[in-house]
C-alpha positions as CSV (number, residue, x, y, z in Angstrom):
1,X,113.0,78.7,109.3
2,X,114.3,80.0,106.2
3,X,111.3,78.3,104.2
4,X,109.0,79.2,106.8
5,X,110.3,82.8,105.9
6,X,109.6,82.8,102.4
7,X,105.9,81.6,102.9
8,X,105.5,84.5,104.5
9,X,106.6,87.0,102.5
10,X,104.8,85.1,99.6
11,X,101.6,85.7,101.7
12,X,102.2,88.7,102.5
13,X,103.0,90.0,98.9
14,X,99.6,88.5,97.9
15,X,97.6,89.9,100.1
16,X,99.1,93.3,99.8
17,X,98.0,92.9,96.2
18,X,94.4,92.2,97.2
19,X,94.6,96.1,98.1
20,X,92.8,97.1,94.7
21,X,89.8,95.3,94.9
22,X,88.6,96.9,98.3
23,X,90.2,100.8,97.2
24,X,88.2,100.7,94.2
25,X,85.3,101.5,95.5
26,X,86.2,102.8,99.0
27,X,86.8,105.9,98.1
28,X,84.7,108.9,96.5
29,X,84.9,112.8,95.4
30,X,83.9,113.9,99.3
31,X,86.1,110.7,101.0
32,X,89.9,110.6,99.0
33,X,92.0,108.1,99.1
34,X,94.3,109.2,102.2
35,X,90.8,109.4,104.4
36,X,90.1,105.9,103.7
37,X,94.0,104.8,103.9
38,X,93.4,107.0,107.7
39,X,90.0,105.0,108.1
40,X,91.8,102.0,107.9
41,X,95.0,102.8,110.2
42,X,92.0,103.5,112.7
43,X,90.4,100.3,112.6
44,X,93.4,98.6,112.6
45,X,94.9,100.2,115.1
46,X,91.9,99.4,117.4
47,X,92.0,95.6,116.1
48,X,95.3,95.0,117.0
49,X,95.2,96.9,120.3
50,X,92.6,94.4,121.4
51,X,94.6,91.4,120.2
52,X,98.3,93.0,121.6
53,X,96.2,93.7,124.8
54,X,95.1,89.9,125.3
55,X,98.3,88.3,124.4
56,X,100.9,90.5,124.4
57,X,100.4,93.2,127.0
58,X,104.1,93.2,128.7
59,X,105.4,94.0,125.1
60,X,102.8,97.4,124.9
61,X,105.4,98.6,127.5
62,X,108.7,99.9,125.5
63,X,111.5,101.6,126.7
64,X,112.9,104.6,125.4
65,X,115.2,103.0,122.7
66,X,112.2,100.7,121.4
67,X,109.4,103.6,121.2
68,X,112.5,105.5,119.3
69,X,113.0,102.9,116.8
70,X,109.3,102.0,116.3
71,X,108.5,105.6,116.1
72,X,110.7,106.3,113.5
73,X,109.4,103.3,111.6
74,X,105.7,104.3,112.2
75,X,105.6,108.1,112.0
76,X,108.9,108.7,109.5
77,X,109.9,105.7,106.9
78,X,105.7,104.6,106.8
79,X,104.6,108.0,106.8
80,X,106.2,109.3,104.3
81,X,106.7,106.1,102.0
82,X,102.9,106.3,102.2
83,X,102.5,110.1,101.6
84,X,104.8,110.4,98.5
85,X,103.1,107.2,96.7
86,X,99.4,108.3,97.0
87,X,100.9,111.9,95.7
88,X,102.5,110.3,92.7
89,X,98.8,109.2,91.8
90,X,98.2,113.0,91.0
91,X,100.9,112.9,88.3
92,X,100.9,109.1,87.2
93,X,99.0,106.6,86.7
94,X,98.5,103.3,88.7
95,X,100.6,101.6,86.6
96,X,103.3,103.2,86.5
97,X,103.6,105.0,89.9
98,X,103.2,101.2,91.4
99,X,106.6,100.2,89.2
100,X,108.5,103.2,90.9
101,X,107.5,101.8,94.5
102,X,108.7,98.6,93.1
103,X,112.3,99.7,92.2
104,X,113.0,99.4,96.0
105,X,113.9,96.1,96.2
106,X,117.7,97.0,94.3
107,X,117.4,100.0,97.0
108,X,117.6,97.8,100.0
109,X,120.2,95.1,98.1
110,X,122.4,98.3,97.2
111,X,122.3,99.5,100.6
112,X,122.7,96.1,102.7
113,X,125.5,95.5,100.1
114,X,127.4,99.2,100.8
115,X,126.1,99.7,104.0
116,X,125.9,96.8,106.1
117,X,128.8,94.4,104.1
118,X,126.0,92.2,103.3
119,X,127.2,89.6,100.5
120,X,124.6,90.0,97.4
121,X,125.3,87.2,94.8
122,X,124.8,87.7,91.3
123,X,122.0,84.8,92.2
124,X,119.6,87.5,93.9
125,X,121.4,90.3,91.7
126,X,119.6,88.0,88.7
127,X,116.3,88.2,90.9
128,X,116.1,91.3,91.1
129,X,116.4,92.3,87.7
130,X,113.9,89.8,86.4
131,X,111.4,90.5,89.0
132,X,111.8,94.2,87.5
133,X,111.6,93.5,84.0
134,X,108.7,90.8,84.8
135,X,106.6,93.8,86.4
136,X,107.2,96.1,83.6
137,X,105.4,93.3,81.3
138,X,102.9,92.8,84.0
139,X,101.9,96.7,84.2
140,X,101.8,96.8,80.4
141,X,103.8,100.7,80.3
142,X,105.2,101.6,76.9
143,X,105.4,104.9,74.8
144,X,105.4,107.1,78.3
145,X,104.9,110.7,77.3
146,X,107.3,112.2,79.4
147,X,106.1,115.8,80.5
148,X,106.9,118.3,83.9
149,X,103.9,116.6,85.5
150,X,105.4,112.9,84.7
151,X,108.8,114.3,86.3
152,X,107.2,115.1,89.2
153,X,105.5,112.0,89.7
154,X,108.5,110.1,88.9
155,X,110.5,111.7,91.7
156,X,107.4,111.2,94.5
157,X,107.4,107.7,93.0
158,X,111.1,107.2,93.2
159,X,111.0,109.0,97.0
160,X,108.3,106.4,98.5
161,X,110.3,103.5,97.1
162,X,113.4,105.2,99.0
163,X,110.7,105.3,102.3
164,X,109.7,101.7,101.5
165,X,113.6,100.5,101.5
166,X,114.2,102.4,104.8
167,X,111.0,100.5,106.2
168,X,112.3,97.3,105.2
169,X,115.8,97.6,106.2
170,X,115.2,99.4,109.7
171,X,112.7,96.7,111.0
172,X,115.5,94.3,110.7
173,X,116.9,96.6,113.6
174,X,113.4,96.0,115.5
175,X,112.4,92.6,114.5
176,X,114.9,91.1,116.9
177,X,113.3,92.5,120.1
178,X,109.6,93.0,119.5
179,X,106.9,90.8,118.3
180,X,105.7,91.5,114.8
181,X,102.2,92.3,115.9
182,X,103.0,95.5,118.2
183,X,105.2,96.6,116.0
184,X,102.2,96.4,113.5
185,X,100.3,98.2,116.1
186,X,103.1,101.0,116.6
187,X,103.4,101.7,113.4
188,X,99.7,102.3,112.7
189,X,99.4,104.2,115.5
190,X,102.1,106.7,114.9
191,X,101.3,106.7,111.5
192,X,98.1,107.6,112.3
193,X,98.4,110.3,114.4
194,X,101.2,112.1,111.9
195,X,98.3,112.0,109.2
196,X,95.8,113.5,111.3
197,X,98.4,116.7,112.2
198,X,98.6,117.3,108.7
199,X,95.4,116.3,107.5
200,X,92.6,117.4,110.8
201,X,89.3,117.8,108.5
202,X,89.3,113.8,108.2
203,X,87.6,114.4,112.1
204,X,85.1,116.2,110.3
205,X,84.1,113.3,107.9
206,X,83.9,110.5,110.0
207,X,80.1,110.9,110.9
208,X,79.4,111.3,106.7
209,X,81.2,108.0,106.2
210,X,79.1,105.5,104.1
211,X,78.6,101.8,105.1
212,X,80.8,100.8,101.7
213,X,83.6,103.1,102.8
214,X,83.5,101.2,105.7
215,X,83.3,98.0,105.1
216,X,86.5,98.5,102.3
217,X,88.5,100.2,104.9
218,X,87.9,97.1,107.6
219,X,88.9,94.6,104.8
220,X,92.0,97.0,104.3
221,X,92.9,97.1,107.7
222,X,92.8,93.0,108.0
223,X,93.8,91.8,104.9
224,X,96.1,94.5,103.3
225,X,97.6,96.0,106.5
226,X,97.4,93.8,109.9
227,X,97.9,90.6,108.2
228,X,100.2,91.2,105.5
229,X,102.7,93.5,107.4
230,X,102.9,91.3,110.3
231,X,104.0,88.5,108.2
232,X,106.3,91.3,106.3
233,X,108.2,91.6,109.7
234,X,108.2,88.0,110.2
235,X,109.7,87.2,106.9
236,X,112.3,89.9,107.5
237,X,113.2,88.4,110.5
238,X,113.4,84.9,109.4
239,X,115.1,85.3,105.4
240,X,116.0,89.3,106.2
241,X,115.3,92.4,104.2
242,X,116.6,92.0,100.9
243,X,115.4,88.4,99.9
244,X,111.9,89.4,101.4
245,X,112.1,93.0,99.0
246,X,112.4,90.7,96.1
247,X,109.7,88.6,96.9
248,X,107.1,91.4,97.5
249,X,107.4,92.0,94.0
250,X,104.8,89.4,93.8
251,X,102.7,91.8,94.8
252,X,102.2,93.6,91.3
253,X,101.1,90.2,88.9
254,X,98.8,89.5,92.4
255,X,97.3,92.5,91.7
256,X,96.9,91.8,88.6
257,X,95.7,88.3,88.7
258,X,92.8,89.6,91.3
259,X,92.0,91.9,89.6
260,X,91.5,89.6,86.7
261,X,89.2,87.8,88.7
262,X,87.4,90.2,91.0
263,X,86.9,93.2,89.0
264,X,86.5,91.6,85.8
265,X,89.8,93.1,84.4
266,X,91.6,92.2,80.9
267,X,94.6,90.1,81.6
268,X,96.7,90.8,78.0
269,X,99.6,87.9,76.9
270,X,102.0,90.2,77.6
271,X,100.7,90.5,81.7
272,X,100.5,86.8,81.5
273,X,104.3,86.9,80.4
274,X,105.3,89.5,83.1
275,X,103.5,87.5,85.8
276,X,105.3,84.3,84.9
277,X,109.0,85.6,85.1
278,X,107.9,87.3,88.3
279,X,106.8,83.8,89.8
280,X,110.0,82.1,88.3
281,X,112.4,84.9,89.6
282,X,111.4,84.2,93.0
283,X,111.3,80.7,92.4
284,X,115.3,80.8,91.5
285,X,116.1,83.3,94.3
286,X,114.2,80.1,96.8
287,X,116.7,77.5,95.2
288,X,119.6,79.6,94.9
């Protein structure tokens, strides 16, 4: 199981990564990045009401501690890990606002260590800090200029990575008792619906939307947010929260990688570098 666990996350990771190469051009001056990323919980969120409907209809129904939990997950820890990270784009770059998200992996090991008496060995301690060290060579970030701008960024970046801990370590609480499907769908849906409270002229959009907008935002929807985060649960279910936090740093040299060969992008040595100790720090946390 635990293998089967890993795959997952490995999957997962990847796919996440394939993010760029639909966002690039789903987005322009009149349709931001938060419409499309609330274009895509909506086609999602119909997708997997469709499939939860046909094979899982019994586990729509949730009692009041489930549609607690799952709301919390949904419309707090996604929410808001989401929110803080597209608003560290207005002060950083790509780059370096993704490495901030990334710094939550030692976030959830810290916590399930204090927290939770969970037993981190110096094994995944080692993981952790090469998986860091291999994204900073992947993202290429040297001679930061630091101004009041780059603090601010820093501290939405650091807050989303503090959201995306949260995410990972609470759906250990959920994973247990709902399947990872509807609790993809829940936690579209009340994602969704906090996004439109704060952000309503989206409604007004929707009939302007282009076909390319569209057609980004359903390959978003399947293959950076149904897909990948259902096997995100799955994983933490099967090899829990902080092994699968390491491995979604696999994420960043995917990105990279696809990017390489989608968009045509310059892969330096030094990415190449970054990308291998990434790939070998997950392969010792696997044999340790």
């Amino acid at each position: 199981m635990k293998t089967k666990g890993f795959i997952y996350a490995i999957v997962s990771a990847v796919l996440f990564g394939s993010a760029g190469i639909f966002v690039k051009e789903g987005y322009s001056n009149n349709f931001s990045p938060v419409d499309l990323l609330m274009l895509q919980y909506i086609i999602a969120g119909v997708i997997l009401f469709i499939i939860c409907l046909l094979k899982y209809r019994e586990s729509l129904k949730l009692n009041k501690s489930l549609f607690k939990k799952l709301f919390i997950q949904g419309a707090i820890f996604n929410t808001l890990m989401t929110v803080f990270f597209y608003t560290s784009f207005k002060y950083l770059n790509a780059a370096e606002a993704t490495l901030l998200l990334y710094t939550y992996p030692s976030m959830v090991a810290i916590y399930s260590s204090v927290f939770k008496r969970v037993r981190i060995g110096y094994k995944k301690i080692i993981s952790i800090i090469f998986a860091f060290v291999g994204s900073i060579l992947v993202l290429n970030l040297f001679n930061i200029e630091l101004t009041y701008d780059i603090y601010k960024g820093i501290i939405y970046g650091l807050l989303s990575a503090v959201f995306y801990s949260a995410m990972n370590i609470y759906a250990e609480e959920i994973v247990e008792d709902v399947n990872e499907l509807v609790i993809t769908f829940y936690t579209t849906l009340f994602s969704l619906i906090v996004l439109l409270v704060f952000n309503h002229n989206f409604i007004f959009k929707l009939p302007y939307v282009d076909v390319v907008s569209i057609n980004n935002a359903l390959n978003l929807a399947l293959f950076c947010e149904i897909i990948p985060l259902t096997l995100l649960y799955a994983a933490i279910k099967h090899i829990g929260p902080v092994n699968t936090s390491i491995i979604s740093t696999l994420e960043i040299p995917s990105s990279a990688v696809l990017g390489f060969i989608f968009l045509n992008e310059v892969l330096k040595p030094i990415q190449i570098i970054g990308i291998v100790i990434v790939v070998m720090s997950i392969i010792y946390l696997k044999r340790s």
